[in-house]
C-alpha positions as CSV (number, residue, x, y, z in Angstrom):
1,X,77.4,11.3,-141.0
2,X,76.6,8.0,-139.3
3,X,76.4,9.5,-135.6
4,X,74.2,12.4,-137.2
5,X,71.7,9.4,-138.3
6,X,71.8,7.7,-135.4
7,X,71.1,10.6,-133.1
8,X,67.7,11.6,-135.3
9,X,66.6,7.7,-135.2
10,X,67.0,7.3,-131.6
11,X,64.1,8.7,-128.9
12,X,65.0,10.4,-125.5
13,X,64.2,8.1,-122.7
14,X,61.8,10.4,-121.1
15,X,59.7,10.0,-123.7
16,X,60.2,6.3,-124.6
17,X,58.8,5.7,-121.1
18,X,56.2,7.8,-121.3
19,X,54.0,6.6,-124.5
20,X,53.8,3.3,-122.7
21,X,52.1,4.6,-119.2
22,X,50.0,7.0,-121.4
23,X,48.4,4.9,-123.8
24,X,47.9,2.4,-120.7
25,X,46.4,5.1,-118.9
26,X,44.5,6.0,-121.9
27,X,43.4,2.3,-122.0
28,X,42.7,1.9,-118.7
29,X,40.6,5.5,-118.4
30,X,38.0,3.7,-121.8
31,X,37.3,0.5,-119.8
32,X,36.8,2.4,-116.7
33,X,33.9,4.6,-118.0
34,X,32.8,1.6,-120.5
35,X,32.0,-0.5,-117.3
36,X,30.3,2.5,-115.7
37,X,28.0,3.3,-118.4
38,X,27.0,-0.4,-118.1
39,X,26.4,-0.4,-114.8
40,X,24.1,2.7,-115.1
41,X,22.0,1.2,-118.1
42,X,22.0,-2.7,-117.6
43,X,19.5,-4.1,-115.1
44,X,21.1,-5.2,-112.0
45,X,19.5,-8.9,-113.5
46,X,21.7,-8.1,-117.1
47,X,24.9,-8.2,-114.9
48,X,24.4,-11.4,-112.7
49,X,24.8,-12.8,-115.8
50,X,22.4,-16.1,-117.9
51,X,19.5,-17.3,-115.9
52,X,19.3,-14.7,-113.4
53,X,15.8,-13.6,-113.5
54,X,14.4,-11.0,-111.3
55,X,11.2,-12.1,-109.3
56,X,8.1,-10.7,-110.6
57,X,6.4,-9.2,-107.5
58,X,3.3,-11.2,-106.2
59,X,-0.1,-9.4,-106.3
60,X,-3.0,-9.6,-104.6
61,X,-5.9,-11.5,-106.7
62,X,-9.5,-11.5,-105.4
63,X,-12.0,-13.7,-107.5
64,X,-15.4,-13.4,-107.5
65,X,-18.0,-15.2,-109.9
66,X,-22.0,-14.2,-110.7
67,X,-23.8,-15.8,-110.6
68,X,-22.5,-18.3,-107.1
69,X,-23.1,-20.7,-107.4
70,X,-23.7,-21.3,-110.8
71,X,-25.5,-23.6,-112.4
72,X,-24.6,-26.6,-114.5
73,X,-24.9,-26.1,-118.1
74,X,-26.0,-22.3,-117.5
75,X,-23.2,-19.3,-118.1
76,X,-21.3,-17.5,-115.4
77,X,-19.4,-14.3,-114.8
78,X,-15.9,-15.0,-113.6
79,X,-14.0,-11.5,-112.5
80,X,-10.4,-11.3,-111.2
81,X,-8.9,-8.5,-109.3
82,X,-5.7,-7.4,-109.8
83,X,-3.6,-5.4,-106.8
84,X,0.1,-4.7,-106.8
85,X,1.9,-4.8,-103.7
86,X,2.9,-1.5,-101.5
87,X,5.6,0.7,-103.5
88,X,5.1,-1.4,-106.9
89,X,3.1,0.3,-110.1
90,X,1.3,-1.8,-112.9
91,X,1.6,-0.3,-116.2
92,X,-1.4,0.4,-118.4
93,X,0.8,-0.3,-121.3
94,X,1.4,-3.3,-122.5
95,X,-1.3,-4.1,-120.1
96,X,-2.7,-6.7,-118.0
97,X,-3.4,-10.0,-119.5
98,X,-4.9,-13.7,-118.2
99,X,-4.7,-16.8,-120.5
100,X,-6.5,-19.4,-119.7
101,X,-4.5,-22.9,-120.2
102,X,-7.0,-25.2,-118.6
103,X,-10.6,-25.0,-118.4
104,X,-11.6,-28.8,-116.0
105,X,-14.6,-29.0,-118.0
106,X,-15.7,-25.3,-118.4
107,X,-16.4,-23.9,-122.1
108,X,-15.2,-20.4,-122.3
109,X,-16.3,-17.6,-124.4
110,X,-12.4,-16.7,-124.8
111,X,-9.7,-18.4,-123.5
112,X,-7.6,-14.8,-122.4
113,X,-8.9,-11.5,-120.8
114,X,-7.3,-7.6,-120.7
115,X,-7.3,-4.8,-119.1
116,X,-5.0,-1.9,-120.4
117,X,-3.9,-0.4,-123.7
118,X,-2.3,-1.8,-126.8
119,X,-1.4,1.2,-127.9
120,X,1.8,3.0,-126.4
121,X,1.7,5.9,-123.7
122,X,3.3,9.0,-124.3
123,X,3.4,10.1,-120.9
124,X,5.4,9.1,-118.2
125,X,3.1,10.1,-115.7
126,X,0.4,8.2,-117.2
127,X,2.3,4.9,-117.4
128,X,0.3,3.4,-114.5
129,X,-3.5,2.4,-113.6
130,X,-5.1,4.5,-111.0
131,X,-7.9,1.8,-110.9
132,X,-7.4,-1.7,-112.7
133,X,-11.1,-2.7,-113.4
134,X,-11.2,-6.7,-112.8
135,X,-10.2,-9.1,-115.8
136,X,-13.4,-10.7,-117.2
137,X,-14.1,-14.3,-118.3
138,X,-17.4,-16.3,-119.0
139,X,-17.8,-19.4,-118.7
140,X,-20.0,-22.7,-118.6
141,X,-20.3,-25.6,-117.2
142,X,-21.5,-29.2,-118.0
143,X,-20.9,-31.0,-114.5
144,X,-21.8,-29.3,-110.5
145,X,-19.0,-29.1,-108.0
146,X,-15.6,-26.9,-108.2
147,X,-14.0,-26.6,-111.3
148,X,-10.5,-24.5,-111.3
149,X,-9.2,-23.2,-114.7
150,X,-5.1,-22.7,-114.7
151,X,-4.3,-19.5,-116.1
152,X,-1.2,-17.2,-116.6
153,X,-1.3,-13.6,-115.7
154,X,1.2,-11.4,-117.7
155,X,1.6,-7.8,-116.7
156,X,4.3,-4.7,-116.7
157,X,5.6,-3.3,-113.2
158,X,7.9,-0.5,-112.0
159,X,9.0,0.1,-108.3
160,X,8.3,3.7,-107.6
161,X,11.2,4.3,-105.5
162,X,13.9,2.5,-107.8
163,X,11.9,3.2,-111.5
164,X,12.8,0.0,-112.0
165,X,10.7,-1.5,-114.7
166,X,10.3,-5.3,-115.9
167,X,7.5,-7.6,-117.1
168,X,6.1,-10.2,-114.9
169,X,4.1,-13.3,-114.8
170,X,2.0,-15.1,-112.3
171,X,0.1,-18.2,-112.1
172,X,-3.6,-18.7,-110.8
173,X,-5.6,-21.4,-109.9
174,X,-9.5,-20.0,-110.4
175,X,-11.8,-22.0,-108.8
176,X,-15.5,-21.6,-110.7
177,X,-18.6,-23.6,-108.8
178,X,-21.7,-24.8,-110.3
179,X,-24.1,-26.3,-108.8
């Protein structure tokens, strides 16, 4: 009666050395496809880990002002022109904004311009500008000479080859003369 017991109790080698390898293999097969669905999804940026931040690609600015010279105490039109670089995209959506941070004695009608939408795109293929009109500030002055206002431009990119997408930022230095 005992032997009978201990026969049902105890497991055939095969198969005790078995559940190990496949449940490891089980294992092993979950993190495999875990790390690959991470790698697909997560920026390359998301994996380098804290404090890696991609570089937000550098566009050309043109500004121009009307009239220029100005003239102290009268107001002027300040445009900036936005390009992206060869093979990058600039999303109409969020769109393109410039604040204004410091004005060197200039008072402005509004301290931030846009060009863009607020309001979300449904279409992919409608993501991007095909013309960015110039961002618009106005400005006076109370003193001739060059004045330069410090502004932040903020703005949403892809790179048409990769579809990468990522916000960016960029700093100006706009020069405004009055005379």
């Amino acid at each position: 009666m005992n032997a009978k017991n201990t026969r049902s109790a105890v497991r055939p080698r095969a198969a005790l050395s078995s559940a190990p390898s496949s449940t490891l293999t089980i294992a092993l097969t979950f993190a495999l496809a875990a790390a690959l669905v991470l790698a697909t999804l997560l920026p390359a940026p998301a994996l380098a880990g804290p404090g890696s931040k991609p570089k937000s690609p550098e566009l050309k600015v043109t500004v121009t002002q009307d009239p220029s010279p100005g003239k102290a105490g009268q107001p002027v039109t300040v445009k900036v022109a936005v390009e992206p670089p060869t093979g990058i995209k600039l999303n109409q959506y969020p769109g393109i904004t410039l604040k204004v941070t410091g004005t060197d004695g200039l008072t402005l009608a509004s301290p931030e311009a846009f060009v863009g939408t607020k309001k979300p795109i449904a279409d992919p293929a409608q993501f991007g500008f095909k013309h960015i009109d110039p961002l618009e500030l106005k400005a006076t002055g109370g003193k001739a000479g060059t004045r330069t206002m410090d502004g932040t431009l903020t703005f949403f990119y892809c790179v048409i080859e990769s579809g990468y997408c990522a916000p960016g930022e960029m700093k100006l230095r706009i020069p405004v003369t009055l005379k």
